[in-house]
C-alpha positions, 0 to 999 in steps of 0.5 A: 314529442312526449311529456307528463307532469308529476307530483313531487311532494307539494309541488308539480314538475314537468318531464319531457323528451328535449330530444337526442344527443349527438350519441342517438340517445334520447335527452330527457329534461324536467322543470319543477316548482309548479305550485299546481297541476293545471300551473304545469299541464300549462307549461308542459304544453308551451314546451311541447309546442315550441319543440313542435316549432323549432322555437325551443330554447335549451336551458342553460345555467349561464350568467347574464354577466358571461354572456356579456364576456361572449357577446362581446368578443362575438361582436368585436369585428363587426363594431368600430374600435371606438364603439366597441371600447364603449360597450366594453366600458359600459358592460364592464363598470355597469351592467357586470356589477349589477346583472353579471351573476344573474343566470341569463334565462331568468333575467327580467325587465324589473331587474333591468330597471332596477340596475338602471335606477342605481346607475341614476342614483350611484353609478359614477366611480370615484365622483362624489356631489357635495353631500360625499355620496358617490353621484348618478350617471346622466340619463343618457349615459344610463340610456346607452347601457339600455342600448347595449343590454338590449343589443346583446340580449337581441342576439341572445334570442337570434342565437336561440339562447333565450325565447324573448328580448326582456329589455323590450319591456323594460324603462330606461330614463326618458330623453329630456326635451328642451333645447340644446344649452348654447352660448351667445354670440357675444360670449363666443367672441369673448371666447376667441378674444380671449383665446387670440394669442392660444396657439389653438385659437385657429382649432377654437375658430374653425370649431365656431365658424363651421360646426363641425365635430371635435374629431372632424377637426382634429382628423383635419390635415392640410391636403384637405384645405383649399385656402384660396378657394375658403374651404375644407374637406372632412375625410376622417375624424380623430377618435379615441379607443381606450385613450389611444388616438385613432383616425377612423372614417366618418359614421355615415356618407354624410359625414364626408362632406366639403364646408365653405370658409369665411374670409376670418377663418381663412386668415386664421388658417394662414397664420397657424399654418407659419407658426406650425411651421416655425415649430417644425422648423425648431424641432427638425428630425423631432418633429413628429406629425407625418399625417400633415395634420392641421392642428397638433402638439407643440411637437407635432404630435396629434392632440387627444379630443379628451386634452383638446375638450380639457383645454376649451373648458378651462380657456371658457372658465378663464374667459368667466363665461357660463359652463358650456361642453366643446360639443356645445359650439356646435349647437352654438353654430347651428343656433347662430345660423338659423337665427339669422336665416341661413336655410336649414338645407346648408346648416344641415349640410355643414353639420353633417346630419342626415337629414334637414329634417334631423337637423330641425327636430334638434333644433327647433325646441331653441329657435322658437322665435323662427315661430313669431317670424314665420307667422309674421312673415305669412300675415304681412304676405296674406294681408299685404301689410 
């Protein structure tokens, strides 16, 4: 490989032969700017070794916003529908807006920094706080469009589009410790009293009862519950892509798993399961659940996870109880159980987690009186008092 440097007015440039073009004719590139002789001795020498290596990258024009457009139709077929919708949402409100004219190779971690401290500050659309100032995503939200610049870029070195991932160096919003927020006992029984009468009071039970996810719950047809025998298996979750419902297979082997009912629950699936039939009796050819699922519209249709979370929070807000998210009657029933001694082994798997050891670095930050109990329970042993 051959190169020189040259003096252009006040400024070095490089010169060097990248090569040949698909004619046999040789393709030679210069890079300029270099305030010294030694600023581009030094370059053209990095140059020349990564065309010596293989680890020589073309230079290109190319916006990190068209990328994005290319990554994401490169990508689509091997992502769930959901979680490519998500990116699609992200890349499209967040980083287009923010990073999209700036040309891919130039791209720099104070930059992403910079895009994810305005998310913080102002990335919510048509949301504004009391003050009328447009409000801030959540860190976490801001965290998963790290995530997704620093898959895409992760490619964009793969593909030999750039020399290295800058999204490495860069500093999303760090995730907060503390414990997960949950009700307590007694202001989840106020919520199902309140909710007794709902035709979603089976929903409601099953989700507090058991833990399992809100798509877990819709997906939930009766082929997959044993009434007699006090428990369900869960096959599929019932998600949403672009406000389409979707049913979708479990991310991971874990997530198929059977879970015991209790004698309440079971009762509660008895009842629900008359009055659906009632309603598809008065519908007749209307009727419109031809996946037997267990909980859905009036009609029979499958309820949307976003009506279904819309209509938790309202019936808690009635109920006068503290702002809780549905997700939250899962940290709720996964906190119950600890404290009252189930083993970690079984709330793990009723979860769904991958681990027991997953399960108890999410939850060990709110139990900390299984500390006190512990180290009670040791002296009394130890001390045989």
């Amino acid at each position: 490989m051959r190169g020189h440097v040259r003096q252009r007015g006040r400024k070095w440039c490089v010169v060097y032969d990248e090569g040949y073009d698909e004619n046999g004719c040789r393709v030679q590139r210069w890079r300029s700017g270099f305030a010294t002789k030694r600023e581009a001795e030094a370059e053209l020498t990095k140059i020349l070794n990564t065309l010596q290596t293989g680890e020589y990258v073309k230079p290109t024009a190319e916006t990190f916003g068209v990328f994005l457009d290319e990554w994401l139709e490169t990508v689509k077929s091997s992502l769930r529908p959901t979680t490519w919708s998500s990116y699609r949402m992200i890349v499209n409100a967040h980083l287009k807006p923010r990073l999209g004219t700036v040309p891919l190779q130039r791209l720099t971690a104070p930059q992403l920094n910079r895009a994810y401290a305005d998310m913080l500050e102002k990335g919510r659309r048509n949301r504004r706080d009391t003050k009328n100032v447009a409000a801030g995503l959540s860190p976490r939200t801001v965290r998963y469009a790290h995530t997704i610049a620093r898959k895409a870029l992760s490619d964009a070195v793969g593909w030999n589009l750039i020399p290295r991932n800058v999204a490495d160096a860069a500093n999303p919003p760090k995730k907060a410790k503390g414990s997960k927020k949950t009700w307590t006992a007694e202001q989840l029984r106020a919520l199902l009293e309140h909710v007794r009468d709902d035709r979603l009071y089976a929903a409601l039970l099953l989700a507090a009862t058991t833990g399992c996810r809100r798509g877990e719950l819709l997906a939930v047809s009766w082929d997959d519950v044993d009434l007699d025998a006090a428990k369900f298996h869960i096959r599929r979750t019932l998600v949403s892509s672009d406000y389409r419902v979707v049913v979708s297979e479990p991310k991971t082997d874990r997530g198929r798993r059977t879970i015991a009912l209790d004698p309440a629950t079971v009762e509660a699936l008895r009842e629900h399961q008359t009055r659906q039939l009632d309603e598809r009796i008065a519908l007749g050819e209307g009727w419109a659940n031809e996946s037997n699922l267990i909980f859905t519209r009036a009609d029979g249709s499958p309820i949307h996870p976003q009506a279904f979370s819309e209509a938790f929070e309202r019936h808690a807000a009635a109920a006068k109880l503290p702002k809780l998210s549905l997700h939250g009657l899962r940290h709720t029933h996964a906190t119950l159980a600890l404290r009252a001694g189930v083993h970690p082994k079984v709330v793990s798997e009723r979860l769904g987690h991958a681990s027991v050891a997953f399960t108890m670095d999410v939850y060990t930050d709110a139990l900390p009186d299984l500390q006190e109990g512990a180290a009670a329970l040791v002296a009394a042993l130890v001390l045989g008092s």
